[in-house]
N, C-alpha and C positions, 0 to 999 in steps of 0.2 A: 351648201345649198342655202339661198336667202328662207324669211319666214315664209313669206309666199310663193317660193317654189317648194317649200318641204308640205305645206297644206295641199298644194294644188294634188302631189303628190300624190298623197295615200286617199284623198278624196273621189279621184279617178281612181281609183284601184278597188275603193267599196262602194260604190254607185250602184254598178250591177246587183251586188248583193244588196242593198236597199229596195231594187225594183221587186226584189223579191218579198221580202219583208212587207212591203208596203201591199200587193196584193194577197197576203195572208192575213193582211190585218185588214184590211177593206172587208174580208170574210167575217172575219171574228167580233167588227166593232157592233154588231146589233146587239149579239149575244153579251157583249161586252158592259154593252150600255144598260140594259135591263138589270144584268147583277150589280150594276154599280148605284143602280136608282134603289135598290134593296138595303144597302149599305150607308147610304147618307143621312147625315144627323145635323147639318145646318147650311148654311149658306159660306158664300168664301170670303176673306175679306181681298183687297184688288193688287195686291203685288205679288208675285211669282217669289219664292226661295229661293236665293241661289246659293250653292253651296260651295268650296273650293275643288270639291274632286265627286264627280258621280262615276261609278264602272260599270258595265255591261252585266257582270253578275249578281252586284245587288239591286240594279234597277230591274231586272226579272221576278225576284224578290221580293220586291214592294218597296225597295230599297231600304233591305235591315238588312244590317252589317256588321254591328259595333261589334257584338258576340260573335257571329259566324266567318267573320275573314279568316281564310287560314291561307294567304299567296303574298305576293309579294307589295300588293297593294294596301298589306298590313302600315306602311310604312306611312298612311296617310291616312287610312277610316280608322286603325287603332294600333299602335306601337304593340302594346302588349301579344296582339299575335304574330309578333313575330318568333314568340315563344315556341307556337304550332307545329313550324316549319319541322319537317324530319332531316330533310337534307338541304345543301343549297345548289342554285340554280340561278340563270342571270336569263333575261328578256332583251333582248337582243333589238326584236323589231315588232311593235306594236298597236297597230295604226286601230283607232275608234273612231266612230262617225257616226255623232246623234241628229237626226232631220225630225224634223215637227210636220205633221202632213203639209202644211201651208208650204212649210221649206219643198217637200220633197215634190210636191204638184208645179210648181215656180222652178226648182231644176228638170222637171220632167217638159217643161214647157220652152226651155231653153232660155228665160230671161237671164242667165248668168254661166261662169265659170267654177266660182269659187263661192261657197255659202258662206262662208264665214269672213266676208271682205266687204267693210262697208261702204264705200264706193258704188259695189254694182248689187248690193239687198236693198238697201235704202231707194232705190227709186225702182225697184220691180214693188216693193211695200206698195210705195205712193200707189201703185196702178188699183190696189184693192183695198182701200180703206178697213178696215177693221178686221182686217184677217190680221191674227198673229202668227210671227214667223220665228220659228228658233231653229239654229243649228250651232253645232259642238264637234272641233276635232281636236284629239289630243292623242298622244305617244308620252309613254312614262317605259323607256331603260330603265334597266333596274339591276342587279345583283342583290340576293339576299341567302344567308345562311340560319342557320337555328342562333335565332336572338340577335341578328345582327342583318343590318339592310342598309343601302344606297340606292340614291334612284334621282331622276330627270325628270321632272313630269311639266310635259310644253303641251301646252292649252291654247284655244282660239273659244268663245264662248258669244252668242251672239242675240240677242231679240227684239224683236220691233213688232211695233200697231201702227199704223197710219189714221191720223184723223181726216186727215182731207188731201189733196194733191201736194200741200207747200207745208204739212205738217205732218213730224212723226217720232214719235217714244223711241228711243233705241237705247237698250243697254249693250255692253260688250267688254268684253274681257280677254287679254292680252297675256298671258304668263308662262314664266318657266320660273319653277320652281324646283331646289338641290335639295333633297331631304337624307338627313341620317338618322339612323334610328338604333338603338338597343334594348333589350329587356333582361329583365332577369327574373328567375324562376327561384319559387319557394316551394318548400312542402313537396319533392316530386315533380312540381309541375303546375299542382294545384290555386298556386297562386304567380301568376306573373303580373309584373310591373314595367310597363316600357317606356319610353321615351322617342322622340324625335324628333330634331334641331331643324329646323327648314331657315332659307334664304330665298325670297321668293322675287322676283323681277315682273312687277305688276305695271301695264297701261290700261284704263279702264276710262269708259266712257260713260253715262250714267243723267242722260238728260230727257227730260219729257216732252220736249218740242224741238226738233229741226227741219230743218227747210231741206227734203231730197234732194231739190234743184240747184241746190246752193254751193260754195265751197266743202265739199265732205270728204276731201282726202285729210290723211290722218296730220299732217303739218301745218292743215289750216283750220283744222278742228284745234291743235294745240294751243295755236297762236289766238283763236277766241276764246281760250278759256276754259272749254269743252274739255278735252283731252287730259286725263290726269298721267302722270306717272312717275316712280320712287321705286326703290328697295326695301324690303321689309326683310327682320330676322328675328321670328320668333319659336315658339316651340309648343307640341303636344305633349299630354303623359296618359297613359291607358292602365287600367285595372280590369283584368280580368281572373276569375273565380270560380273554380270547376268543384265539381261535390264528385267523389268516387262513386259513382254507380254508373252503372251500366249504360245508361242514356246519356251520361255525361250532363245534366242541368247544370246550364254556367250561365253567369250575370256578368255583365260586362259594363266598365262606365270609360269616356275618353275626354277629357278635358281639352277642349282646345283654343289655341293663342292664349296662352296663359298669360294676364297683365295685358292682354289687349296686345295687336302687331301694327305699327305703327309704318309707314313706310315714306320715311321721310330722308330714309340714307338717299346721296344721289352720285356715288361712285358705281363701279361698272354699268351706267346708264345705258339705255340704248335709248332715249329718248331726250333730248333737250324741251322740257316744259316747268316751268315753276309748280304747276299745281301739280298736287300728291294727291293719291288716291288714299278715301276714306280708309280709318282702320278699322282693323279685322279684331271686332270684339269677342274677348273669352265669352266663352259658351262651353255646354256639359252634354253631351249625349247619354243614352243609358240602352243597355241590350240585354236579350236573353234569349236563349238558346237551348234548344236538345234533341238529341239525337233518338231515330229508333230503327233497330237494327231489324228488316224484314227476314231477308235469305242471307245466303253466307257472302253474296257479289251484290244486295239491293238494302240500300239504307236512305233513311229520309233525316234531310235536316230542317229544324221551325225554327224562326227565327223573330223575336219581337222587339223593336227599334220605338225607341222616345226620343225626337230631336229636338233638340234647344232649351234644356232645362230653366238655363237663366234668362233666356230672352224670352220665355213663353207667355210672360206677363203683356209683351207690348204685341201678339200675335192675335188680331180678334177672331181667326181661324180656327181653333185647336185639330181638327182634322187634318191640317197640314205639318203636323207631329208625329203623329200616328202612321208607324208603317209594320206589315206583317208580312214573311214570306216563309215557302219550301219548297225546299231542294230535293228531288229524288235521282240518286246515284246509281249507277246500274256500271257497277266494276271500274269505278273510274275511268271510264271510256266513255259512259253519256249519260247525258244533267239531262231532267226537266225541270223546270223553275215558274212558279207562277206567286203572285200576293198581292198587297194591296196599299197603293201608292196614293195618299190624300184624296181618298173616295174611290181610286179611280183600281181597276183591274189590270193586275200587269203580265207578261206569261214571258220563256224565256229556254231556251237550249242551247245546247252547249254538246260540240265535239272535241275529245280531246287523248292526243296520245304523247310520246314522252318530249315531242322534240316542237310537236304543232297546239294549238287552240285555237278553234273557231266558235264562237260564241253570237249568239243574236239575239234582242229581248225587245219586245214590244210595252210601250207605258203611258200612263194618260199623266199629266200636271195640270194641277191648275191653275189658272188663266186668267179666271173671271173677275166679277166685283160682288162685294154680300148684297145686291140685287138681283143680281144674274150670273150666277156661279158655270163656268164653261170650262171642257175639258181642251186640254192640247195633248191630241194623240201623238207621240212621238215613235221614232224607231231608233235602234241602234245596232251598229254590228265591230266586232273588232274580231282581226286575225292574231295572233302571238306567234313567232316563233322564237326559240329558247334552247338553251341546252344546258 
């Protein structure tokens, strides 16, 4: 199946469950908005984070992760939990689907097929100036065992602002990415160390002004210059840190693109363009986590996330570092998830039994400029089946 018919794919398949999502969160965003106006301590400064890999369970979260992964997604927010795993299990089929309201009001309105295809966003944009539009679909296969993981993680990543009819911002991101991963355990357990080698196949677009109306398939975006794309092959390393008690308090750090990923290979291309996409500069996350055990089948996980330790310097945001969540478990068969995502309030559920995952989280980003700091309520949902 080409790229475009594997997105068209699962993106028709979680639609309907967005229609859902979206009128739960229509509900919620009043309430939403008052606790987040409680919570803010400065203005934003005006580019969006983007990161290599967000998932449905820690963007419920607040998206903190670095401590609390313990799935097969270890293989990418932090090696070292791959140590967690008790047994292993492979993800078989896994489709996610993040829409931004802008996205989701624009396919409810039937300007398009496909969100994530810049051809037909880029001129449904044009039609509303200054609405921001984001949408994200991705499937990550996987197999992973105790201390040891493989996985596929194929991404589409998409955003745009319109300034006027013949002008418009669009970033977008194109990848499949091979990751391996191992760890190893000390102390018991108490101390793991993981690793993971990735090869990533990046096209990435990343311009502040294009013409809707213009040439905007992806061949003649290349050929102007626009369009990057290369091979990259670089690597994470994760430290995580359990103290023996009861609660488990654990500290967790995950260094990532160590030496900087540079993606300048141009063997197994799938793209003919000179220009390489930007590298993917080392950076440090840092996590912390613990557990408390309510009943014998109800336990809560809190989870505290610091992103970007080394680039924190050039971020005039700091609130866009800052993430805090928890998880309440009720017999490993159903998640509540709620925290606090760069100001903004996130909530999140989760069903799950040995063979199925259904998961869905609602979350605000932000958008804005440090004059007019703006949320972008997003939704997300992803199916898993596994064995």
């Amino acid at each position: 199946m080409g790229k475009t018919g594997q997105s068209l794919y699962f993106v028709k398949a979680l639609i309907g469950v967005h229609e859902i999502v979206y009128n739960i969160t229509m509900k919620l965003t009043g309430l939403i908005t008052i606790f987040s106006s409680l919570i803010v301590a400065g203005f934003a400064s005006a580019a969006e984070r983007f990161e290599m890999y967000n998932g449905v369970r820690p963007l419920g979260m607040g998206n903190a992760s670095v401590a609390a992964v313990n799935d097969e997604t270890a293989l990418i927010v932090n090696p070292a939990g791959l140590g967690k795993l008790r047994n292993f299990f492979g993800t078989i089929f896994d489709p996610e689907l993040d829409l931004g309201s802008v996205a989701l009001n624009t396919y409810r309105a039937k300007s398009f097929s496909n969100p994530v295809s810049i051809s037909q966003v880029l001129p449904a944009v044009a039609l509303t100036p200054g609405d921001y539009f984001y949408a994200r679909t991705q499937l990550f296969p996987s197999f992973v065992a105790k201390n040891f993981g493989i996985g596929l993680l194929v991404k589409n990543e998409i955003a745009s602002v319109a300034d006027s009819a013949t002008s418009a911002s669009l970033y977008y991101r194109d990848e499949m990415a091979l990751l391996l991963g191992y760890n190893f355990r000390f102390w018991d357990g108490r101390i793991k160390l993981g690793f993971t080698g990735k090869m990533i196949s990046r096209t990435e677009v990343n311009e502040s002004a294009l013409d809707p109306s213009g040439a905007i398939d992806m061949d003649s975006l290349a050929a102007a210059g626009y369009a990057k794309h290369g091979l990259g092959i670089g690597g994470d390393a994760g430290l995580i840190l359990t103290a023996p008690w009861s609660n488990l308090p654990t500290l967790a750090l995950v260094a990532r693109d160590i030496g900087n990923t540079s993606f300048d290979k141009s063997y197994y291309s799938r793209m003919s363009t000179p220009q390489k996409p930007d590298r993917a500069t080392q950076d440090i996350d840092a996590g912390f986590s613990f557990q408390v055990i309510h009943k014998s089948n109800i336990r809560s996980l809190w989870a505290f996330d610091y992103h970007g330790i080394l680039t924190a310097k050039d971020e005039e945001d700091k609130n866009k570092l800052y993430h805090f969540g928890v998880e309440v478990n009720f017999g490993d068969v159903f998640f509540l998830r709620t925290g606090y995502n760069q100001r903004y309030v996130t909530a999140g559920f989760e069903l799950a039994s040995e063979r199925f995952q259904f998961q869905l989280a609602t979350y605000g980003e932000e958008v804005g400029t440090a004059a007019n700091p703006k949320e972008d309520r997003r939704n997300v949902a992803k199916f898993t089946f596994r064995f």
